[in-house]
DRENDO-1510 file (C-alpha; in Angstrom, 1 decimal, always signed):
<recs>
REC; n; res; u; v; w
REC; 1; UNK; +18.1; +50.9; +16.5 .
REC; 2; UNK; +17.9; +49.8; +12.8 .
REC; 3; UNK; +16.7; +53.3; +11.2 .
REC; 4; UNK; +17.1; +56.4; +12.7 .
REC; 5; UNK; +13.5; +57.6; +10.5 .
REC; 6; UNK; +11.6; +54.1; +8.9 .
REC; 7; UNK; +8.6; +55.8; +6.5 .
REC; 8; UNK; +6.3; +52.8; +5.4 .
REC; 9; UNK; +3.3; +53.5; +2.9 .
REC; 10; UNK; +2.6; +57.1; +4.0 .
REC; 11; UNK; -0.4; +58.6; +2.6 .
REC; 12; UNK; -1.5; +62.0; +3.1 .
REC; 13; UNK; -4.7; +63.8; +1.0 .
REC; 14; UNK; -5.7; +67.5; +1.3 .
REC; 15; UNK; -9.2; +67.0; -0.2 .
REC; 16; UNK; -9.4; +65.5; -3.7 .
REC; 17; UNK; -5.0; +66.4; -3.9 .
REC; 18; UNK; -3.2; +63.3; -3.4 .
REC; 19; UNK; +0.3; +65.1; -1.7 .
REC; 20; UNK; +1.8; +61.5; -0.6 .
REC; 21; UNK; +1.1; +58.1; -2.0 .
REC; 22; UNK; +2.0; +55.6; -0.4 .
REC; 23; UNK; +6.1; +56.9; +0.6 .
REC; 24; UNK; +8.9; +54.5; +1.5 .
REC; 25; UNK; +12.2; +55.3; +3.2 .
REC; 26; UNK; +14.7; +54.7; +6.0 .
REC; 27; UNK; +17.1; +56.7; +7.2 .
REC; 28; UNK; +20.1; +54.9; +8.9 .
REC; 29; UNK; +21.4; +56.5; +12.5 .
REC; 30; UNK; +25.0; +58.8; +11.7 .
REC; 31; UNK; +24.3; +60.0; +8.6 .
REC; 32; UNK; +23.1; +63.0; +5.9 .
REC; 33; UNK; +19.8; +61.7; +3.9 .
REC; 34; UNK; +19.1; +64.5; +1.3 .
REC; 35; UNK; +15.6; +64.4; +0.3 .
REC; 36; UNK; +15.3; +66.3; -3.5 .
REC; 37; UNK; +11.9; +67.1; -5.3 .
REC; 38; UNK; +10.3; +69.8; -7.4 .
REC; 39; UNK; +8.1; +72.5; -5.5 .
REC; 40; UNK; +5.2; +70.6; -4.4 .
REC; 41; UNK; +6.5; +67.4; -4.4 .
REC; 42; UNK; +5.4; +66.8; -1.1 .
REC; 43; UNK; +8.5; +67.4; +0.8 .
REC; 44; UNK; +7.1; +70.0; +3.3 .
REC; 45; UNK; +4.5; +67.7; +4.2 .
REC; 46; UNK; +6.3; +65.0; +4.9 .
REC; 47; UNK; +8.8; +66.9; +7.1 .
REC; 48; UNK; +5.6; +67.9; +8.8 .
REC; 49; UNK; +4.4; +64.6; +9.6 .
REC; 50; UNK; +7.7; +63.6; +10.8 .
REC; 51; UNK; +7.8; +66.5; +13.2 .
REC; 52; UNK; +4.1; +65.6; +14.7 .
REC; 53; UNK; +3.0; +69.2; +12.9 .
REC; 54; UNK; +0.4; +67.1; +10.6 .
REC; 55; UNK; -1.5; +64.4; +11.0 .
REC; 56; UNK; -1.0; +61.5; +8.8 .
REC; 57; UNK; -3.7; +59.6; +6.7 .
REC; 58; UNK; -2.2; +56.2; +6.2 .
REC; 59; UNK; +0.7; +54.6; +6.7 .
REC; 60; UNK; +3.6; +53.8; +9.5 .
REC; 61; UNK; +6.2; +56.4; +10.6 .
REC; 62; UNK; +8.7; +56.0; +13.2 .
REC; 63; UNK; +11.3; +58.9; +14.4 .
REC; 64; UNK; +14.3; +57.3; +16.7 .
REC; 65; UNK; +12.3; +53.8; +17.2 .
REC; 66; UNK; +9.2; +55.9; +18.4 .
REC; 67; UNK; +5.8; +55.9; +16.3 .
REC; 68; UNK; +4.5; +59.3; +15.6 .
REC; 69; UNK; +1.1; +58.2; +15.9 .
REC; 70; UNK; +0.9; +56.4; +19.7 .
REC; 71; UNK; +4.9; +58.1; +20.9 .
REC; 72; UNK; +4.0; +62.2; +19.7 .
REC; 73; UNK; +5.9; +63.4; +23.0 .
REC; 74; UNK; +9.0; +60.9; +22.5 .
REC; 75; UNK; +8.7; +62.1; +18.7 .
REC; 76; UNK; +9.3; +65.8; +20.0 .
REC; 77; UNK; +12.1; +65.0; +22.2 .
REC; 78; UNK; +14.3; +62.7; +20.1 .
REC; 79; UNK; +13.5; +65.2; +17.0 .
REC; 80; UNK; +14.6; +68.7; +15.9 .
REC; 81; UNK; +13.2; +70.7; +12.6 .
REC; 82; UNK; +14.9; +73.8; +11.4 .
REC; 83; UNK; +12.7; +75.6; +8.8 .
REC; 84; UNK; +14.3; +77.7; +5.6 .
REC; 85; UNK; +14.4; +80.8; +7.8 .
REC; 86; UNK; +16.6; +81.1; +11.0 .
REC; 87; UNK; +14.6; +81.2; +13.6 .
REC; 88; UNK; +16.4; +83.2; +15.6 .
REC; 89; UNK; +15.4; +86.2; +18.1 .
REC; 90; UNK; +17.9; +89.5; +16.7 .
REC; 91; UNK; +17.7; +91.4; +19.6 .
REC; 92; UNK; +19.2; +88.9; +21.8 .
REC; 93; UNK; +23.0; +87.8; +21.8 .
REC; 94; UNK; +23.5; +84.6; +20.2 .
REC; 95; UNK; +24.5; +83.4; +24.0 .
REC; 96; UNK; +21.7; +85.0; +25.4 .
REC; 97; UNK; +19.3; +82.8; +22.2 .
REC; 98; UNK; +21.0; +79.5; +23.3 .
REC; 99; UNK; +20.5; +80.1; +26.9 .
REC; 100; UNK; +17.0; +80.9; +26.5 .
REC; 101; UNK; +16.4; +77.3; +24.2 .
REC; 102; UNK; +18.1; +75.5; +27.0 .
REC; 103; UNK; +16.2; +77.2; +30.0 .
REC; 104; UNK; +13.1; +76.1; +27.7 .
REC; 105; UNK; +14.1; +72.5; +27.5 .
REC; 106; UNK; +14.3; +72.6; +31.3 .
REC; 107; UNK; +18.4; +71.5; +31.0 .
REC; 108; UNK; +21.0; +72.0; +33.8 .
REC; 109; UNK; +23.7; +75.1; +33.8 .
REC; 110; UNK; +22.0; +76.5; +30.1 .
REC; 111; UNK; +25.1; +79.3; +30.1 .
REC; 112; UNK; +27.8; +76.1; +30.0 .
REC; 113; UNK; +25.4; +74.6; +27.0 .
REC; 114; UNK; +25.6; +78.0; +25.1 .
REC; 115; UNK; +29.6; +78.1; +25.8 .
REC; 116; UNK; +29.8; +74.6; +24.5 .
REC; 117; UNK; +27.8; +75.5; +21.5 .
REC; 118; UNK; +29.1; +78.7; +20.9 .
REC; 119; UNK; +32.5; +77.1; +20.4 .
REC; 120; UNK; +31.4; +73.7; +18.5 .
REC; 121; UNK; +30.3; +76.6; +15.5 .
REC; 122; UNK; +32.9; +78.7; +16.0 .
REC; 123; UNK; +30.6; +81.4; +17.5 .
REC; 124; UNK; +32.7; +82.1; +21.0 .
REC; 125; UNK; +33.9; +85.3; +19.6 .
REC; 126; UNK; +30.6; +86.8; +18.1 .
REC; 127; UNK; +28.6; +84.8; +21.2 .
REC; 128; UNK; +28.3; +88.4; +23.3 .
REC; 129; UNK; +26.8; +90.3; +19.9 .
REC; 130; UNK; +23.4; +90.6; +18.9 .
REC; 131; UNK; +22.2; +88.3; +16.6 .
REC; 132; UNK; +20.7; +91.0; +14.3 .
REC; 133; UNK; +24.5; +92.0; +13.0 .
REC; 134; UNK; +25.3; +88.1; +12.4 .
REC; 135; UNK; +25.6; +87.7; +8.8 .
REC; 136; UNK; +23.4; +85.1; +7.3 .
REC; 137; UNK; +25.6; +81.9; +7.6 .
REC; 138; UNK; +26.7; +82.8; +11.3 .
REC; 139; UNK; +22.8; +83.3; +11.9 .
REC; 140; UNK; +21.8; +79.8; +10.5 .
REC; 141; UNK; +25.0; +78.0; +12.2 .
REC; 142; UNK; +23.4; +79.6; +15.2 .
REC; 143; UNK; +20.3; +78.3; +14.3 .
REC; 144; UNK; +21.5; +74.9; +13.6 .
REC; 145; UNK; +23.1; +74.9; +17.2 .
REC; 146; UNK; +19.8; +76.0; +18.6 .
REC; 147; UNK; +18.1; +73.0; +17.1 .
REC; 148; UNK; +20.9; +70.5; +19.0 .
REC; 149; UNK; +19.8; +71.7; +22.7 .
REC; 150; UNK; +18.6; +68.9; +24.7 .
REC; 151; UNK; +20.5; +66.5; +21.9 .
REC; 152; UNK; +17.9; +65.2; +19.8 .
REC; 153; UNK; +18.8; +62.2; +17.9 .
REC; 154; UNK; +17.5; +63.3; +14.2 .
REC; 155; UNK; +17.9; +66.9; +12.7 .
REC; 156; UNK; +15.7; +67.8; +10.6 .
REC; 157; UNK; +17.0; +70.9; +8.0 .
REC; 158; UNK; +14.2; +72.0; +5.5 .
REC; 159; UNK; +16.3; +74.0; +3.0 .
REC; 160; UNK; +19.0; +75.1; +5.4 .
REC; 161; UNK; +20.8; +77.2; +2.6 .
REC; 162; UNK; +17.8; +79.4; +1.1 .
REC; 163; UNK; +18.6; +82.6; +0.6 .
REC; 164; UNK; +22.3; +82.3; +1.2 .
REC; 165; UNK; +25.5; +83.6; -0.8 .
REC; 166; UNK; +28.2; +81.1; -1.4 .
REC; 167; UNK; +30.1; +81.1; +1.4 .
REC; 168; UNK; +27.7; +81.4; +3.6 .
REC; 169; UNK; +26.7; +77.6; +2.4 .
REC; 170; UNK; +30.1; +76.8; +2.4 .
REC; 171; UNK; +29.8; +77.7; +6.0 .
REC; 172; UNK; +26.5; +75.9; +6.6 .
REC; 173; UNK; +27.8; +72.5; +4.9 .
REC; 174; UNK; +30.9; +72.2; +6.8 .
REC; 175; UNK; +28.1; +72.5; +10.0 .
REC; 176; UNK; +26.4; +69.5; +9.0 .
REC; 177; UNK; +29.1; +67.5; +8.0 .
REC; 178; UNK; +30.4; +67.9; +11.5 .
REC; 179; UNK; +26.5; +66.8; +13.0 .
REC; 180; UNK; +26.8; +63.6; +11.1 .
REC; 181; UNK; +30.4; +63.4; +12.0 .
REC; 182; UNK; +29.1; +63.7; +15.6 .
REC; 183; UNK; +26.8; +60.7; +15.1 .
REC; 184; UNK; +23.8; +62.9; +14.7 .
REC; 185; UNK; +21.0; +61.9; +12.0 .
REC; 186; UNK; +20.4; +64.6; +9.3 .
REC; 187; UNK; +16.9; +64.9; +7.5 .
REC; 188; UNK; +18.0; +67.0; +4.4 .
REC; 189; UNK; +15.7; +68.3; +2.3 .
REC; 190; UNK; +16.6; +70.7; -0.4 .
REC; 191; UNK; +16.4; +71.7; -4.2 .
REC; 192; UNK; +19.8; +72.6; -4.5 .
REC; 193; UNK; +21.1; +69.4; -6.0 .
REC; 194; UNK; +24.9; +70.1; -5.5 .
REC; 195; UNK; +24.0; +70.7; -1.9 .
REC; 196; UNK; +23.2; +66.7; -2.1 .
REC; 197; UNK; +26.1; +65.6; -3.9 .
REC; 198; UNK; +28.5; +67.4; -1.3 .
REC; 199; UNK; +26.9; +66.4; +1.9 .
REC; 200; UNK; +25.0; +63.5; +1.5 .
REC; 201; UNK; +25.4; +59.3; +2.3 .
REC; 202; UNK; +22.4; +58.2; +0.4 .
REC; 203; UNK; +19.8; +60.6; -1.7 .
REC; 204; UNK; +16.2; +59.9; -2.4 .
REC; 205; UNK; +13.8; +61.8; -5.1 .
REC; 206; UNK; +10.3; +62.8; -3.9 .
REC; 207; UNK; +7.9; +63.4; -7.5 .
REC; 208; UNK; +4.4; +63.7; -7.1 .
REC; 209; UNK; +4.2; +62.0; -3.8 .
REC; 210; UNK; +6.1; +58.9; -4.2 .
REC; 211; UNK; +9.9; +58.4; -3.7 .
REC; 212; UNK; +11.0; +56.8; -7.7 .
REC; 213; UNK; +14.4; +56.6; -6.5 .
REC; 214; UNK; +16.9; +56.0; -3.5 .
REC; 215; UNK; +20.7; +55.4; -3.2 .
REC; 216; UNK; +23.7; +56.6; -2.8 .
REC; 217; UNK; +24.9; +59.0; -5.4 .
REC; 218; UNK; +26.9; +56.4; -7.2 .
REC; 219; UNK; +24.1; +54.4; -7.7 .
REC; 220; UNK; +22.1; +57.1; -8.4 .
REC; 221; UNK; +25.0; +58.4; -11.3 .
REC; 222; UNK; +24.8; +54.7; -12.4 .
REC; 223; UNK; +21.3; +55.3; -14.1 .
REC; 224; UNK; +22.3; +57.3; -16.5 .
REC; 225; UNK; +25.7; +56.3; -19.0 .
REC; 226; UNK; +28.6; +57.8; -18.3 .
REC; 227; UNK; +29.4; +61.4; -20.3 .
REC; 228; UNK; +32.4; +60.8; -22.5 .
REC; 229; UNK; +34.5; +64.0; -24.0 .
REC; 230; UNK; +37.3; +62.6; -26.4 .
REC; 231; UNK; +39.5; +60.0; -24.2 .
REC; 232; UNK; +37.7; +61.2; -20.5 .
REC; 233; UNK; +34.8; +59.3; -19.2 .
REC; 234; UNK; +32.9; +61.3; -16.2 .
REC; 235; UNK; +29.6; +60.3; -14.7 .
REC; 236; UNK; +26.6; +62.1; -14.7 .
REC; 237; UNK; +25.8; +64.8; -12.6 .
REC; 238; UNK; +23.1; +64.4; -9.6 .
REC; 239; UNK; +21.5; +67.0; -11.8 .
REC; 240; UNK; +21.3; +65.5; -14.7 .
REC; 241; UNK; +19.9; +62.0; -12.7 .
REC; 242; UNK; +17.3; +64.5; -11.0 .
REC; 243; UNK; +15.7; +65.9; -14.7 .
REC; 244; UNK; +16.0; +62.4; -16.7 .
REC; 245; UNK; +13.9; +60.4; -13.6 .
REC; 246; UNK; +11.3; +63.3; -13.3 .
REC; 247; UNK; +11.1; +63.7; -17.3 .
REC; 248; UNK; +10.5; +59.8; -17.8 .
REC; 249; UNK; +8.2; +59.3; -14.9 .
REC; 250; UNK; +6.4; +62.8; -16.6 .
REC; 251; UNK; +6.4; +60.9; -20.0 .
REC; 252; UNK; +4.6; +57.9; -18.6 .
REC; 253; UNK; +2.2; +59.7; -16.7 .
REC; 254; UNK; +0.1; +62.6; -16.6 .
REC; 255; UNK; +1.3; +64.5; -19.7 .
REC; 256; UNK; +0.5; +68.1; -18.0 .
REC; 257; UNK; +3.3; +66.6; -15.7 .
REC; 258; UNK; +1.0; +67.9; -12.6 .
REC; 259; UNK; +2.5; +67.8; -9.1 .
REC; 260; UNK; +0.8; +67.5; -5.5 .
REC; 261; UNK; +1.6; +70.3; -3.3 .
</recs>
């Protein structure tokens, strides 16, 4: 498989709004692809088409070799899509949430999956409580284990750290470093541009429904001259990447600097 997610001219209109026009990207099998953007940059909506949620307008999507168009079902099987919030049930035990998922997915011995799981995120010991007195990083790591039932080939995490204190998205990033690390392909999409810079092998930026830019963060920091205090030369921040490619693009365009949604 050349490209674990290939995107090729997407198009998507909500009336007269134009969210996506005409979006290229390619996601390579093993590794962390951070998608950044503004609120309504058209982030959401492409996770949504990826996911067979939305229909597109125009364009060619594949997820895992499988077009979303003609191959929904094999879509849905080789993909999984963790929203902002956990999505998981607090009454139950996080065993008891990872056996349910697995009884869903119609898998063999669900208990040894939730074992296995339970101990891949360091959960064995907090496995047998309910998932209502998890704190929030042990709720989304049990999230993110919930999405790996049935070992879908891409993950798909739409702003796995909102809401979450500091160490809960230390805990968080060290759970998707160990996905890719695993060979699994990560979907990032987030607006918390460190979050990028720490776990990501190639980073594109989503403004008003076209991707301007795509690369690793090197080549992204290469944009933009190095900062230079006295005798020390240091590169420029993602951050600072993310602002000067949105400002210009703003500068050039549409002077209200109006984004899709």
């Amino acid at each position: 498989m050349s490209a674990a997610v290939a995107v090729r001219g997407l198009e998507k209109s909500f009336g007269d709004l134009h969210v996506l026009r005409g979006v290229d990207l390619e996601v390579a099998p093993g590794t962390v692809f951070a998608l950044l953007g503004s609120n309504g940059a058209g982030k959401t909506t492409l996770v949504r088409i990826l996911s067979t949620l939305l229909r597109m307008d125009g364009g060619e999507v594949a997820v895992a070799g499988f077009d979303v168009a003609t191959r929904g079902a094999d879509v849905r099987r080789s993909i999984s899509l963790t929203g902002q919030f956990a999505a998981v049930d607090e009454v139950l035990t996080g065993r008891e949430n990872l056996v349910l998922v697995a009884r869903l997915r119609h898998l063999p011995d669900p208990g040894r999956v939730a074992d296995e799981l339970l101990a891949r995120f360091s959960l064995t010991e907090a496995g047998r409580r309910r998932a209502g007195t998890y704190s929030g990083g042990m709720r989304r790591r049990l999230d993110i284990a919930m999405s790996l039932i049935g070992s879908p080939a891409v993950v798909v995490l739409d702003e796995p750290t909102t809401g979450l204190d500091p160490e809960a998205r230390l805990e968080v990033w060290d759970a998707i470093r160990g996905l890719a690390a695993g060979g699994t392909t990560v979907l990032l999409t987030t607006q918390h541009l460190d979050e990028a810079e720490q776990l990501a092998d190639r980073i594109a930026i989503l403004h008003e429904g076209r991707i301007i830019v795509d690369g690793t963060l090197a080549e992204l920091q290469a944009l933009l001259p190095p900062t230079r205090v006295e005798r020390v030369e240091q590169p420029p921040a993602l951050e600072d990447v993310f602002l000067a490619v949105i400002g210009s693009r703003r500068a050039a365009g549409d002077p209200t600097g109006q984004e899709a949604r």
